[in-house]
C-alpha positions as CSV (number, residue, x, y, z in Angstrom):
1,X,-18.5,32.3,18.7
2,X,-21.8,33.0,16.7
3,X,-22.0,36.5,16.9
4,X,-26.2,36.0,17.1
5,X,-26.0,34.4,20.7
6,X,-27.8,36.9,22.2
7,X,-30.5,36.5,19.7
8,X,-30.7,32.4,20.9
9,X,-32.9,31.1,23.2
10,X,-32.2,29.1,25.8
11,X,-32.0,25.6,26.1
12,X,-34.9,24.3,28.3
13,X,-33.6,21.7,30.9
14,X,-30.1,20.8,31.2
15,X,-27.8,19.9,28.5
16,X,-25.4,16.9,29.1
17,X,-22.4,17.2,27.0
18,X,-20.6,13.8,26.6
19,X,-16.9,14.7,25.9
20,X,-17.2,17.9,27.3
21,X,-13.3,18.3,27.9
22,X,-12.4,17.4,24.4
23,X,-11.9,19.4,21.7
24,X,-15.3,20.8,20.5
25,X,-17.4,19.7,23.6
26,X,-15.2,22.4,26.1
27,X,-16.4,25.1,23.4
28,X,-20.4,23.7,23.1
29,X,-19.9,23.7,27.0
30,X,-18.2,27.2,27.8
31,X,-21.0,28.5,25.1
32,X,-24.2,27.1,26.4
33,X,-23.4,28.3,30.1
34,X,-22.1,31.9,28.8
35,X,-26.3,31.6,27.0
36,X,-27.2,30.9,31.2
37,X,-28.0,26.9,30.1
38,X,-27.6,24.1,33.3
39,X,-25.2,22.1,31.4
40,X,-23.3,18.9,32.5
41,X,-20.4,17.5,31.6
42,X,-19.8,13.7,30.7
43,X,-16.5,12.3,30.8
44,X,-14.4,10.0,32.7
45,X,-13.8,12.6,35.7
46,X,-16.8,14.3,36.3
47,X,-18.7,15.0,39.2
48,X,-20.9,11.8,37.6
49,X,-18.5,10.0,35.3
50,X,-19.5,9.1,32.1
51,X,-18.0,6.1,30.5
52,X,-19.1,4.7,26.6
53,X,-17.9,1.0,28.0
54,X,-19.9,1.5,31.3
55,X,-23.7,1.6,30.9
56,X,-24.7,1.5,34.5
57,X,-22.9,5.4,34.0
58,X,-25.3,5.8,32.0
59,X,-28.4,7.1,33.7
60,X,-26.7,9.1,36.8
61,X,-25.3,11.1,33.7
62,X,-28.9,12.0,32.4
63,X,-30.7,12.6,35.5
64,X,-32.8,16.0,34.9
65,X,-31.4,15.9,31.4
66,X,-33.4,17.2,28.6
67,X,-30.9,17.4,25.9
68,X,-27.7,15.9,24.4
69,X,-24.8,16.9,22.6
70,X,-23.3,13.5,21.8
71,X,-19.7,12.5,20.8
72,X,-18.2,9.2,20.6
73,X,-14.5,8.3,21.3
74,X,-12.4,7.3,19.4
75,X,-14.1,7.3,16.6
76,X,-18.3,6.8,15.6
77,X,-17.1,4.7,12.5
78,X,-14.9,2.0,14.9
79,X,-16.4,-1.7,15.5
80,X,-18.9,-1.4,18.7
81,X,-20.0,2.2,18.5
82,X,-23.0,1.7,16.7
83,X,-24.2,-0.4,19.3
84,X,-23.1,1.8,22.2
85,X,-24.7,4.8,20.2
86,X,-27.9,3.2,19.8
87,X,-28.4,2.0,23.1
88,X,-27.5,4.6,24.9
89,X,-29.5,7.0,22.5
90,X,-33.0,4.8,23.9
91,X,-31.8,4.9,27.5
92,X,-31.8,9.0,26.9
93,X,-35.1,9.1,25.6
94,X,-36.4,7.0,27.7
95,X,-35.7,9.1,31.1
96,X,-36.6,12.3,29.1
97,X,-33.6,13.5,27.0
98,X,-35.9,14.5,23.9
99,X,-33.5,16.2,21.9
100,X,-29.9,14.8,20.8
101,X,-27.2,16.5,18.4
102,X,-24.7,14.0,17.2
103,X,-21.0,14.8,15.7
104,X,-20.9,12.3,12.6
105,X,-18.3,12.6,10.2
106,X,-18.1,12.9,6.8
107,X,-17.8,10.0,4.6
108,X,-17.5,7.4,6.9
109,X,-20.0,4.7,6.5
110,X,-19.5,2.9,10.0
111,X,-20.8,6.5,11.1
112,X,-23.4,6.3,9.4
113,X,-24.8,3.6,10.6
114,X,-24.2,5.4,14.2
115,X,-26.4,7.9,12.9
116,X,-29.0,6.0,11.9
117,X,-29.1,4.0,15.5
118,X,-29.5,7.2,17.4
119,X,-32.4,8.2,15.1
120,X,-34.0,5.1,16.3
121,X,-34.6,6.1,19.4
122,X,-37.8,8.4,18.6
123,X,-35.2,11.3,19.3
124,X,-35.5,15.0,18.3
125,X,-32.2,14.8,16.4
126,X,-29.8,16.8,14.6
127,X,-26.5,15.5,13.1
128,X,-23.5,17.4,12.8
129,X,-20.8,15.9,10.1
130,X,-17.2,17.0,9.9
131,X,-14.0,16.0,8.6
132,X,-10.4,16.5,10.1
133,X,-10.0,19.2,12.6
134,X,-7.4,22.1,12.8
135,X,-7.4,21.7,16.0
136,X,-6.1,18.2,15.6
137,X,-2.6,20.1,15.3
138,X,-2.5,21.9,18.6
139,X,-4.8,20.3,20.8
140,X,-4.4,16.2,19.5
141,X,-3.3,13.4,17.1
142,X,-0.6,15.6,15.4
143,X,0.6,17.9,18.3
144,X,3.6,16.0,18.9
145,X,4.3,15.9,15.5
146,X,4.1,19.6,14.9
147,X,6.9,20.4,17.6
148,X,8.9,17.3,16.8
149,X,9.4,19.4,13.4
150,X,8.2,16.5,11.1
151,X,4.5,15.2,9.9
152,X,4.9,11.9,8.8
153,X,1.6,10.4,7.3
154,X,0.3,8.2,5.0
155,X,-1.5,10.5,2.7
156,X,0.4,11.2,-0.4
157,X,-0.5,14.5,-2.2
158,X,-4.2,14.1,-0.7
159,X,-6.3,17.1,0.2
160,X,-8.6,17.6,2.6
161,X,-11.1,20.8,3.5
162,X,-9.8,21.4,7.5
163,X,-12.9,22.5,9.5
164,X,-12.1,24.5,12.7
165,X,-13.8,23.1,16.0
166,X,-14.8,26.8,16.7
167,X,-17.1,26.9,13.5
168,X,-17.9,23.0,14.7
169,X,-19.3,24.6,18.4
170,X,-21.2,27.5,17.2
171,X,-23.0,24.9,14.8
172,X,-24.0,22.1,17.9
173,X,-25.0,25.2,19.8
174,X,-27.1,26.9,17.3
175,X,-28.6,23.3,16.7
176,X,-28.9,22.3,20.0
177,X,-30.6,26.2,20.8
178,X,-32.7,26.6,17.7
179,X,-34.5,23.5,18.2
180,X,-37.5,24.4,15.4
181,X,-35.3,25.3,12.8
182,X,-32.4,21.9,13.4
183,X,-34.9,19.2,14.1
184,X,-34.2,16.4,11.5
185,X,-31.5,17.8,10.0
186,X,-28.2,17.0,8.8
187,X,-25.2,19.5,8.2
188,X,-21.7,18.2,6.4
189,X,-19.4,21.0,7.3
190,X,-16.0,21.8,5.9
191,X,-13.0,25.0,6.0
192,X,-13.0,27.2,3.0
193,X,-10.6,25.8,1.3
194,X,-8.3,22.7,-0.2
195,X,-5.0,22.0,1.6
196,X,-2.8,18.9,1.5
197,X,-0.8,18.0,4.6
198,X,2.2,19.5,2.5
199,X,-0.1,22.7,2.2
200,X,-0.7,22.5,6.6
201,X,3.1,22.2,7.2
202,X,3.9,25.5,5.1
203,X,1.1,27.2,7.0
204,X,2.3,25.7,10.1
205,X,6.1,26.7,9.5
206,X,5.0,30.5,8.5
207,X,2.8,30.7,11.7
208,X,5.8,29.3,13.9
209,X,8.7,30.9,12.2
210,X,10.1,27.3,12.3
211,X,10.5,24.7,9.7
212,X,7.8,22.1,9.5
213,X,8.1,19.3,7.5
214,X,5.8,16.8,5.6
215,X,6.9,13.5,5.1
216,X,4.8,10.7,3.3
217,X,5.3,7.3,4.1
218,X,3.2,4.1,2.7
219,X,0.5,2.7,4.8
220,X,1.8,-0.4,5.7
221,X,5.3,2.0,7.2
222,X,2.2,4.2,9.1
223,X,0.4,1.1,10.6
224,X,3.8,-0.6,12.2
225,X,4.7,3.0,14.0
226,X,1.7,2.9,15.5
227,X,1.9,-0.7,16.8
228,X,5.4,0.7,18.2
229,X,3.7,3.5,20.0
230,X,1.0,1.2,21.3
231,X,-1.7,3.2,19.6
232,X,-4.9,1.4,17.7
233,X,-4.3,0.3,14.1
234,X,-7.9,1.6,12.9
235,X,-6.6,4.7,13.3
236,X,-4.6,4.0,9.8
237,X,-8.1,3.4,8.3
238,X,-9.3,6.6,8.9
239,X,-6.8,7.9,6.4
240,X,-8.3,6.6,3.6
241,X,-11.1,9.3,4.2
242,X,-8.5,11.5,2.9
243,X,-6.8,9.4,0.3
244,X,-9.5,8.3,-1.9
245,X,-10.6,11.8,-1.7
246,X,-14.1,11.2,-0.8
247,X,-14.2,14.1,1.4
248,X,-12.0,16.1,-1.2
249,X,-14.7,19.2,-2.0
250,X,-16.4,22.0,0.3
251,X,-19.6,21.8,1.4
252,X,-21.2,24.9,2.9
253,X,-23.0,23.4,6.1
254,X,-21.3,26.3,8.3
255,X,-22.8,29.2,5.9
256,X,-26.2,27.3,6.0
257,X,-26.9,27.0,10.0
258,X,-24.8,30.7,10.9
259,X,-24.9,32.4,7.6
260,X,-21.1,33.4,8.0
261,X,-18.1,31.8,5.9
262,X,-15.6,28.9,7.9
263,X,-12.6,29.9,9.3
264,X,-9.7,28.9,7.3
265,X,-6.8,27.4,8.5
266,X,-4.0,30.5,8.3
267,X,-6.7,32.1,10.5
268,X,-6.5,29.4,12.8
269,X,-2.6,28.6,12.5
270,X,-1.7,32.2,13.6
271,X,-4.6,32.6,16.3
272,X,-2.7,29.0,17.5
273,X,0.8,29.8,17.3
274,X,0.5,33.8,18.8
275,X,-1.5,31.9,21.8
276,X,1.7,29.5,22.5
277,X,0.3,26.3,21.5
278,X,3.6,25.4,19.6
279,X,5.9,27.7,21.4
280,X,7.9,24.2,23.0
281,X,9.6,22.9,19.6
282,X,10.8,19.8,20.3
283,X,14.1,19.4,18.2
């Protein structure tokens, strides 16, 4: 958590934060009330659902609202969410959310054009780009991988700088709380270091005590176990943001908004593992 919170002040209105179970809108949430903000949560199962497919959700969602932390699912760069983004960003405007802080991510054109929608709407904006979480390992896509014992990807020898969602949350907040100094900005944030998945499974095994493994495969072997599982094939695509190593340098977004260095991922791996998260190995 930004160690300046006290120093912030507060958010005026209420704050709707879509995805506010997920993985960095629970930490914006839990940090704008522990700041004494009215914040509501959008998602599927909340007291006023929120749904990205379901416009008529729409406006319940923003009544009273003055500002939005916005995520997309499953991804801002996938057909449809420019669209979605852009429409939804004028309905907020419209019934008085002035200021909206987007989570873009780094690289990814379809994003961008996301972006660019939202900005549209005559908002106050701020967007937030990041790559691949660490938190992706404990708290999504590669949980059941980590305690299955084996990461099998299609990414070669590729590196990536892993960002953690905490450093993602005290950004949004700061942005979303520090309205003069965010307005019209854009942040790329990154970790502090380099680290292929090869690199993550040796810091995941010496967090564990268990053996992780990496295995490569090619990407047409990656796409045809994820038709097994049922799961979308776009989300092969999004490997090629590591692969042709766009993303594959630090930037120094996190350092710029909270004047601190990112967390890197050893920090996060042993925080992880001595809180349980892969105490359930699953071979």
């Amino acid at each position: 958590m930004n160690q300046n919170a006290e120093n912030t002040p507060a958010v005026e209105g209420k704050t709707l934060v879509i995805g506010g179970t997920g993985k960095t809108g629970r930490r914006v949430a839990e940090q704008l009330v522990a700041r004494g903000c009215e914040v509501r949560i959008g998602s599927r199962r909340a007291d006023r659902p929120f749904v990205w497919e379901d416009p008529s959700s729409w406006g319940p969602a923003l009544e009273g609202v003055r500002s939005v932390y916005v995520t997309y699912f499953p991804d801002l760069g996938f057909p449809g969410a420019a669209e979605a983004v852009g429409e939804f960003s004028r309905v907020a405007v419209e019934r008085g959310a002035r200021r909206l802080v987007l989570l873009s991510g780094r690289g990814e054109e379809g994003a961008q054009v996301s972006e660019e929608r939202l900005k549209e709407s005559g908002a106050d904006w701020t967007v937030v780009r990041a790559g691949w979480f660490n938190q992706n390992f404990d708290e999504g896509f590669f949980l059941d991988a980590v305690l299955g014992g084996e990461i099998v990807l299609p990414t070669g020898e590729a590196v990536e700088p892993f960002v953690d969602a905490d450093d993602i949350a005290d950004v949004v907040v700061a942005a979303l709380t520090d309205t003069g100094r965010h307005v019209g900005k854009t942040y790329e944030l990154s970790g502090p270091r380099l680290l292929s998945f090869r690199d993550v499974a040796d810091e995941l095994s010496k967090a564990t005590g268990r053996r992780i493994d990496y295995v490569p495969v090619t990407l047409d072997e990656y796409r045809a176990a994820l038709a097994e599982n049922g799961a979308p094939a776009e989300f092969a695509d999004l490997f090629a943001l590591i692969t042709d190593a766009r993303n594959a340098h630090l930037v120094h977004g996190v350092e710029e908004v909270l004047g601190r260095a990112p967390r890197d991922f050893s920090d996060y791996a042993r925080d992880a593992a001595a809180g349980g998260a892969w105490s359930s190995p699953r071979r």
